[in-house]
C-alpha positions, 0 to 999 in steps of 0.5 A, a space after each residue: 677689554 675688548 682692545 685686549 681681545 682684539 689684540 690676542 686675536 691680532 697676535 694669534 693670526 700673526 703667530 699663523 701666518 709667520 708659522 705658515 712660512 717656517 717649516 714646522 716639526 713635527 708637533 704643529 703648535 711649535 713653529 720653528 725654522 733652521 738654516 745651516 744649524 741655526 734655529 730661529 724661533 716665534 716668540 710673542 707676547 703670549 709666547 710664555 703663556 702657550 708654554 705654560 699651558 703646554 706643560 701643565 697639560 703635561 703634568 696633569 697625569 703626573 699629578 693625578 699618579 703622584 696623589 694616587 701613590 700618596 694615597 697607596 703609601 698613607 694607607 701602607 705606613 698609617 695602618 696596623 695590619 689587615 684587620 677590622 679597625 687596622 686598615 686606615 684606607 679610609 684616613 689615608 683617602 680623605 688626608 689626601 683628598 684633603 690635599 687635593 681639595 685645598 690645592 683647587 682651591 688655592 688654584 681657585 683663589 688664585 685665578 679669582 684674585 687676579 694672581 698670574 700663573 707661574 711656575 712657582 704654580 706647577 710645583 704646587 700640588 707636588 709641594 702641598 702633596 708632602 706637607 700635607 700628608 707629613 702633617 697627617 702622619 703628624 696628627 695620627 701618631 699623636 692621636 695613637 699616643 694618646 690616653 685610650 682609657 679618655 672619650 674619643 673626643 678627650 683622646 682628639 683634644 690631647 693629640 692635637 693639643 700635643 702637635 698642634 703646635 709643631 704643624 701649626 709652625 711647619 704651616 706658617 713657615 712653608 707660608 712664609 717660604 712660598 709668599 717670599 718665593 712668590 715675590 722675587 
């Protein structure tokens, strides 16, 4: 660990001093020099590492606009109208929380097992986002097609009993898509 550490600390230096005598554009975190239409680039080890949290960076408030337009748009397409009981703002608040919530924790899960950023990572929330909300709409229109003259908790039992099966499946093929994208 330490020898890893001394290594990043060589090839941060070694970054510096090589950008030092290239021209730098405009953003100093790139390091890039031209002659004649050429452009000749720094690329290290770590090189892709630097990028990816450059973008990520970048989709941060894309991320955080994409669940607040979900939320907006749960909350127009799940509700009846305006009145007590009708508005679902509350509903569609907590499916996506929910969504949010579980993609920390994959984040979470992922860094503590060891699993290395990727791509495949930055497109996650944006994914999860979708299925997640699908399934929510799902799960409301069953509960709404349900018995109303049953108890409350024999209304839940039968919607979920009629579409649990169908996000049950749709949960366990975007699984498998992902763990099969993951390994190629």
């Amino acid at each position: 660990k330490i020898e890893l550490e001394k290594l990043k600390l060589w090839e941060a230096e070694l970054i510096e001093t090589v950008c030092d005598k290239m021209d730098r554009e405009k953003d100093p975190s790139s390091c890039k020099n031209s002659w004649d239409g050429v452009n000749v680039y720094l690329q290290s080890g770590r090189s892709l590492d630097d990028e990816l949290l450059r973008v990520v960076s970048i989709d941060i408030p894309l991320i955080m606009i994409t669940y607040i337009l979900m939320g907006i748009l749960c909350t127009i397409m799940l509700g009846n109208g305006c009145g007590p009981g009708q508005s679902k703002i509350a509903l569609s608040m907590l499916g996506v929380g929910t969504v949010m919530l579980s993609t920390g924790a994959a984040y979470g899960l992922c860094m503590a097992i060891g699993v290395p950023f990727t791509q495949l990572q930055q497109i996650l929330p944006f994914i999860l986002v979708g299925i997640g909300v699908d399934d929510m709409f799902i799960i409301t229109q069953s509960f709404r097609d349900a018995d109303k003259t049953l108890p409350i908790e024999e209304q839940v039992a039968q919607a979920m009993k009629r579409c649990g099966m169908s996000v049950m499946y749709t949960s366990v093929t975007d699984t498998l898509a992902f763990a099969l994208g993951a390994a190629s």
